[in-house]
N, C-alpha and C positions, 0 to 999 in steps of 0.2 A: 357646786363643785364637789359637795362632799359623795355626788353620788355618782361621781365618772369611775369605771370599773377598768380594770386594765383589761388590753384586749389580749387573750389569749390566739396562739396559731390557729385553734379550731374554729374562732370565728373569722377569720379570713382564708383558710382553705375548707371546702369540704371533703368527704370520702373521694368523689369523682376527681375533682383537680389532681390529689396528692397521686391516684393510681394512672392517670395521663402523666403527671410529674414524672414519676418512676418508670414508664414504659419511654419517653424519651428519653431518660438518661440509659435504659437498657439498651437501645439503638445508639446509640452513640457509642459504648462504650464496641459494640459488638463490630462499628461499621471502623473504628481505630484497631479492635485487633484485628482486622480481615482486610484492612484495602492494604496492607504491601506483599498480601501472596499472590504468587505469580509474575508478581514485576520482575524479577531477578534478571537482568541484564549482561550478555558479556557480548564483547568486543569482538569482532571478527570480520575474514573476510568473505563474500559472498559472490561470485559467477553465476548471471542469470542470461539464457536464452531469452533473445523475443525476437518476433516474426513480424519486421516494417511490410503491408503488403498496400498493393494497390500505386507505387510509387514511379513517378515519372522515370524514363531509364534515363537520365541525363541526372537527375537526383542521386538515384543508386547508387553510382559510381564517385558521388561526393565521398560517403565515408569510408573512412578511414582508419585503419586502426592507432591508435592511440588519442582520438578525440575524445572531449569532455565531453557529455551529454548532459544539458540541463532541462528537467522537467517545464515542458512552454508554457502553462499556466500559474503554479505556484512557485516557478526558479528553483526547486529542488536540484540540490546535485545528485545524476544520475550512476554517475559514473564512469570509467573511460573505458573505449573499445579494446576487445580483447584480440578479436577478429571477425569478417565479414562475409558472409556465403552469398554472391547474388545469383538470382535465377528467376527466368520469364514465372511472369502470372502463369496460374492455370487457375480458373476456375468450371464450376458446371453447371452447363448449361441444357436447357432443356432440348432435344432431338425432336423438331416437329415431324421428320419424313418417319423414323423407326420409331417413335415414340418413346420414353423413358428418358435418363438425361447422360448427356456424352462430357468428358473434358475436353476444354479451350485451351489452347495459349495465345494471350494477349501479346500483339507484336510494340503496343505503345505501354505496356506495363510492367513492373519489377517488382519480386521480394526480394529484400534481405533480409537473411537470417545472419544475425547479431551478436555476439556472448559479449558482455557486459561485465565488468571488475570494480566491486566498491566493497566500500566501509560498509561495515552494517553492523547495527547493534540488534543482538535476538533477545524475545522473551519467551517463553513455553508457546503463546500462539503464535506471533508476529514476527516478522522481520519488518528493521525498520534499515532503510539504506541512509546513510549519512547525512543526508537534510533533513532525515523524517519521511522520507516518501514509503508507505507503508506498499509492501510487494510482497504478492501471493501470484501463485500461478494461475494465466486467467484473468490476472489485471490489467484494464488497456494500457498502454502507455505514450503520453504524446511527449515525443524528444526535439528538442535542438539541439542542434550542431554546428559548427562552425560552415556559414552558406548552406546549412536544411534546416529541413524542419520535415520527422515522419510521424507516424501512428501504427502501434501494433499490440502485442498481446505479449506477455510474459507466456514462455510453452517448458521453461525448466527453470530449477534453481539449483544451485552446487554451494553445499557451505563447507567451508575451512575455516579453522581457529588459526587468531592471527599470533600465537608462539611459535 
């Protein structure tokens, strides 16, 4: 017993562990002072366009302005209608006799164009609308409504601060 030595740090770390030690604690400290910028959030209101197309005309004429719109897979609230633009499909189509491609209007199909009114809270990149349903322009979006259900594409956004 008389020849048990105390143990010193240096024999339970070496050079390598203490400089892994100190390179983790440098990530840490760097990822605490850097992950709240950017987040800064404020409250507002947002008016977004989207274009429902490909829709049954019997559909079409469901909506309405002032319904709720709930996102059909994750039940995000979408927001309520602002008001409603309908008008026949066109799309295009390829011209076998001139060759090249012509426009259609579809006699069983309908877009509406949309504007949309929610909550939204912003940060420098995102807009998040009220449930979280992150909206950029360009995003599809599949809605329900009170007897629909459409699919279409965010084509504008309008932000206003809610003072």
């Amino acid at each position: 017993m008389a020849n048990e030595k105390k143990k010193s740090w240096r024999d339970l770390f070496n050079l390598f562990d203490v400089v892994v030690i100190l390179i983790i604690i440098a990530l840490g400290a760097v990822l605490v002072l850097f992950s709240g910028k950017g987040n800064k959030s404020a409250a507002s209101t947002v008016r977004y366009t989207v274009e429902f197309t490909n829709m049954q005309n019997d559909t079409a004429s469901l909506i309405q302005v002032g319904d709720s719109l709930v996102d059909r897979v994750k039940k995000f609230d979408l927001g309520k209608v602002v008001s409603v633009e309908v008008s026949d499909t066109v799309r295009q189509v390829q011209d076998f006799e001139n060759g090249g491609m012509k426009e259609a209007t579809s006699e069983t199909r309908q877009t509406a164009t949309v504007v949309i009114e929610a909550s939204a809270s912003e940060t420098e990149q995102d807009i998040l609308v009220s449930g979280g349903y992150l909206l950029k322009i360009g995003t599809q979006v599949s809605a329900k409504g009170p007897g629909y259900f459409c699919s279409g594409v965010v084509l504008a956004i309008e932000r206003s601060d809610a003072q």
